[in-house]
C-alpha positions as CSV (number, residue, x, y, z in Angstrom):
1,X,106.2,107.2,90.1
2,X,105.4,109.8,87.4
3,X,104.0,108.1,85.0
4,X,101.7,104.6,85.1
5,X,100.2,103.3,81.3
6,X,96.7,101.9,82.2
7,X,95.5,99.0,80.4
8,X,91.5,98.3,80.7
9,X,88.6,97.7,78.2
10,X,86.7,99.4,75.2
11,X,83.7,98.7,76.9
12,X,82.2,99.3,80.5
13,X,81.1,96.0,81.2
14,X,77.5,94.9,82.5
15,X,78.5,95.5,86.6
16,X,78.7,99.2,87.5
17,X,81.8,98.1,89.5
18,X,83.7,98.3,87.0
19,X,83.0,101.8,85.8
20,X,83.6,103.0,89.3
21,X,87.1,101.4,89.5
22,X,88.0,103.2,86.6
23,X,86.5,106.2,88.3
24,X,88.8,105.8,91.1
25,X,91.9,104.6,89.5
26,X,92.1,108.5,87.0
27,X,91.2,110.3,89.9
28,X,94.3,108.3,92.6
29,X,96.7,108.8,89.5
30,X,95.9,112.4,88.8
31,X,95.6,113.4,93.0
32,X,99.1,111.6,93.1
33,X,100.6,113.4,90.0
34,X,100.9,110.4,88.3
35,X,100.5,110.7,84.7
36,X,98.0,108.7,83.1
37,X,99.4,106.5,80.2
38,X,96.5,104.7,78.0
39,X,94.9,103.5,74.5
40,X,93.3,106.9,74.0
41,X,90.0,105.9,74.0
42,X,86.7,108.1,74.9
43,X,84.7,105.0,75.5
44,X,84.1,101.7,77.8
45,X,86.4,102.1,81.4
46,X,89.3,103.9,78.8
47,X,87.0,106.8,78.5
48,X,85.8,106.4,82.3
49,X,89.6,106.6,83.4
50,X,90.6,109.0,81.2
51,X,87.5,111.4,82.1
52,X,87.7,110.9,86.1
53,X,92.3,111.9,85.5
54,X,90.8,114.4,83.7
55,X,88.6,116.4,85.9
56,X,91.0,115.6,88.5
57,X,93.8,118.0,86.7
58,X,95.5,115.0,86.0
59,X,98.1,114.5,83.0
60,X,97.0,112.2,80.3
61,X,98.7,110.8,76.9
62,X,96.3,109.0,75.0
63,X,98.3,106.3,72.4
64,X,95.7,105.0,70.1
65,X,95.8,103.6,66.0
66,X,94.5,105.4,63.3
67,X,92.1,102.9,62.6
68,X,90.6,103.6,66.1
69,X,91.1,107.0,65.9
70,X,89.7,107.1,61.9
71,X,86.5,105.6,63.7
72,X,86.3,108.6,66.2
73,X,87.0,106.6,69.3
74,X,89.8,109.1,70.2
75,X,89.7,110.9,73.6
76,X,88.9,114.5,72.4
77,X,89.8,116.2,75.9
78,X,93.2,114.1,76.1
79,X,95.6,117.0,74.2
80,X,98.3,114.9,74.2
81,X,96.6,112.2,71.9
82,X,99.7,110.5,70.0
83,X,98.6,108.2,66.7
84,X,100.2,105.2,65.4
85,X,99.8,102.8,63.0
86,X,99.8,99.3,64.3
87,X,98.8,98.0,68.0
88,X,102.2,96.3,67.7
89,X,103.5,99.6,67.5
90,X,100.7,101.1,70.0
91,X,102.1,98.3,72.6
92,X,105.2,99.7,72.7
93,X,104.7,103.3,72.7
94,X,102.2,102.8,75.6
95,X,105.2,101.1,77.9
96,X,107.4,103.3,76.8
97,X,109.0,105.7,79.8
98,X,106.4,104.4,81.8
99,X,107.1,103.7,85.8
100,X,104.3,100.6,85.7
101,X,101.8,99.3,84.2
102,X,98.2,98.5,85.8
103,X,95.7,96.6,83.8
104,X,92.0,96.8,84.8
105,X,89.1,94.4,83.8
106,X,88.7,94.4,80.2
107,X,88.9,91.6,76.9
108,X,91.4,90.6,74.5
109,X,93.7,94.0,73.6
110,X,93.9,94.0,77.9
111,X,95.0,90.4,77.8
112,X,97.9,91.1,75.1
113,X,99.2,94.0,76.2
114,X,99.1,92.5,79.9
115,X,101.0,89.7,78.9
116,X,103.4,91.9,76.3
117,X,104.2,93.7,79.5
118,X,104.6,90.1,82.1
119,X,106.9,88.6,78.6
120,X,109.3,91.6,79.1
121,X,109.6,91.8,82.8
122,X,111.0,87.8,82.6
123,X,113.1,88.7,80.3
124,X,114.6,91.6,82.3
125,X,113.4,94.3,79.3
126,X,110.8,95.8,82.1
127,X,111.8,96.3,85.3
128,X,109.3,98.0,86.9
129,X,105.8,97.0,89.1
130,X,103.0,95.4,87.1
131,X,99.6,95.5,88.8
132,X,96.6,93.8,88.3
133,X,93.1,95.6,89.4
134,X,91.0,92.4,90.7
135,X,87.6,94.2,90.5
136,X,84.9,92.1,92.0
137,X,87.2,89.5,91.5
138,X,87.2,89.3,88.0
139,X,90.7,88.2,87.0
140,X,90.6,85.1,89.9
141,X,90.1,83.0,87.0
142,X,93.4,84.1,84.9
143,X,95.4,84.2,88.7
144,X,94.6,80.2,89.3
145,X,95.8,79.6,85.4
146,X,98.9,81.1,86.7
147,X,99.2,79.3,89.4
148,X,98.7,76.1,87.1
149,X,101.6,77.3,84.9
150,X,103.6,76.7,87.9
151,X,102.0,73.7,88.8
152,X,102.8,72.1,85.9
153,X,106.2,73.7,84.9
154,X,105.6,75.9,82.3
155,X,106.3,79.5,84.6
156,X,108.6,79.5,87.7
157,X,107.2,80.9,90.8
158,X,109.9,83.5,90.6
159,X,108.4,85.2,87.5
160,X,104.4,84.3,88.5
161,X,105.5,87.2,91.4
162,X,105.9,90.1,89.2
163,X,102.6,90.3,89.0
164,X,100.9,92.6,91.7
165,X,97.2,92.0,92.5
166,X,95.3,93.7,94.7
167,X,91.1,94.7,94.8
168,X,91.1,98.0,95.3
169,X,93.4,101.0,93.1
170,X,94.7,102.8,96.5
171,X,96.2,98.7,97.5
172,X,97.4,97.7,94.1
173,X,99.7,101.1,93.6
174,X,100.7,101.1,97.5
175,X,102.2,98.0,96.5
176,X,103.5,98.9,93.1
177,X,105.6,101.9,95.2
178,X,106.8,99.2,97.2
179,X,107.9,97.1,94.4
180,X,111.5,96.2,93.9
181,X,112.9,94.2,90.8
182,X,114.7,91.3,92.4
183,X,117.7,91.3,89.5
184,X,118.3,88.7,87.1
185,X,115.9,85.7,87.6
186,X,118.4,83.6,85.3
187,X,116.9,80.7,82.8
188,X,112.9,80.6,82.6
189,X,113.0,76.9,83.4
């Protein structure tokens, strides 16, 4: 893996768990040579991860709008900061030549892009490990509604496995090196 886009929050949240995750997620990437791939942000656990890849010697690209970046929430230490105008556009530059996605506690934009990445991989546009970083447990919530998809018929249990959980950063991308697209998964339903 050379390259892993990061998806997490604008903000910090209120548990200092959370701030230390992204601590430990920038400095595995960077001590593993994985590039860091993210929204650009200097603030909430953006700004944490991008920091802690950072000081590591890590490689980061920063992809964030210029609405965001107008409003001075750009990275100033990430040199390879790329601008664009839409987050529809921002979506697809962050997946872009990226070996997997991991996607951290964090609130709506984390939610979309999550999911942008989950609707490709069924439909056999991204083939490659997507992680989720259950911090203090905060995504067991969103991992039952999945479960009730399948319950009720709306996901098959084929596609509710390509998403990886795991609690800890050092578990989730051990398992996102073992990951292996299992081919075609045919219809959805």
């Amino acid at each position: 893996m050379q390259s892993i886009v990061v998806y997490c929050g604008a903000n910090k949240g209120n548990l200092p768990v959370f701030e230390q995750a992204a601590r430990e997620t920038g400095t595995l990437l960077a001590q593993n040579n994985i590039k860091v791939v993210y929204g650009g942000g200097s603030v909430g656990l953006m700004g944490v991860l991008a920091d802690a890849a950072l000081e590591h010697g890590g490689q980061v690209t920063g992809i964030i709008t210029h609405q965001l970046n107008n409003l001075e929430l750009g990275h100033p230490g990430v040199e390879d900061m790329r601008v664009v105008e839409t987050m529809s556009e921002r979506r697809v530059h962050l997946l872009r030549d990226t070996d997997g996605v991991i996607t951290m506690p964090g609130g709506y934009g984390s939610m979309d892009e999550l999911f942008e990445a989950l609707t490709l991989a069924q439909l056999d546009q991204y083939e490659k490990p997507i992680g989720l970083l259950n911090t203090n447990h905060y995504y067991d919530p969103l991992l039952l509604m999945l479960d009730q998809m399948v319950q009720y018929g709306f996901l098959k249990q084929d596609n509710r496995h390509l998403l990886l959980v795991a609690d800890n950063p050092a578990e989730l991308l051990e398992k996102m090196r073992q990951f292996e697209p299992s081919g075609k998964v045919g219809k959805w339903l």
